[in-house]
C-alpha positions as CSV (number, residue, x, y, z in Angstrom):
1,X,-12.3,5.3,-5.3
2,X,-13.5,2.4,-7.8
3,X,-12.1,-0.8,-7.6
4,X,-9.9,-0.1,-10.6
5,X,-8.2,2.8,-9.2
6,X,-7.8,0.6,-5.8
7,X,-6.2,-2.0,-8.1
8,X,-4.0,0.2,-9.7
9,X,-2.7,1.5,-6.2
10,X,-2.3,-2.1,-4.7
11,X,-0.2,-2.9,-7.7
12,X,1.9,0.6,-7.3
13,X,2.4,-0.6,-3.5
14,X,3.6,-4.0,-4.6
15,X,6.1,-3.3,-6.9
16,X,7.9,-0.6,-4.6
17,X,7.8,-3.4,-2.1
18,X,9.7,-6.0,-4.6
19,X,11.6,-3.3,-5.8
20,X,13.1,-2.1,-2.5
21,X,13.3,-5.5,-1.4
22,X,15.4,-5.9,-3.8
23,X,17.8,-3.7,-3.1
24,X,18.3,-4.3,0.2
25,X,16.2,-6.6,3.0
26,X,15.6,-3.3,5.3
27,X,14.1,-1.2,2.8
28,X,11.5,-4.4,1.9
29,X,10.9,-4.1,5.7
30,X,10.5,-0.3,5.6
31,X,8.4,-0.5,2.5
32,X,6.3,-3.1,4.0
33,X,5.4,-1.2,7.0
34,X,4.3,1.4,4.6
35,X,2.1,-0.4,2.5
36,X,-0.2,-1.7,5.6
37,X,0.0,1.8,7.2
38,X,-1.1,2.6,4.0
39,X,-3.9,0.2,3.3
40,X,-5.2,0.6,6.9
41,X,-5.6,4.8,6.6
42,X,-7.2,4.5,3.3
43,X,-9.4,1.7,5.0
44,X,-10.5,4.1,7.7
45,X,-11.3,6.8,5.5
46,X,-13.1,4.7,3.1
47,X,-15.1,3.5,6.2
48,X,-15.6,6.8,7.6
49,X,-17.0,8.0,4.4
50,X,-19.3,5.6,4.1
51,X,-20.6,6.7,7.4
């Protein structure tokens, strides 16, 4: 994945989070939790890969 594309997906993730947030504060909390589960799998597979 190319720093564009990671970009592209960190941008995706943050306007789901405003956009739930905005709906209601538990979804905001939901969707955060998502976003650094997220972030930390594609972190592990981008590290394992590298191995």
């Amino acid at each position: 994945m190319n720093n564009l594309e990671s970009l592209q997906n960190l941008l995706e993730l943050l306007v789901l989070l405003v956009t739930l947030s905005s709906q209601s504060p538990w979804l905001g909390i939901v969707a955060a939790v998502g976003v650094l589960l997220c972030l930390l799998i594609v972190d592990i597979l981008t590290a394992l890969k590298v191995r």
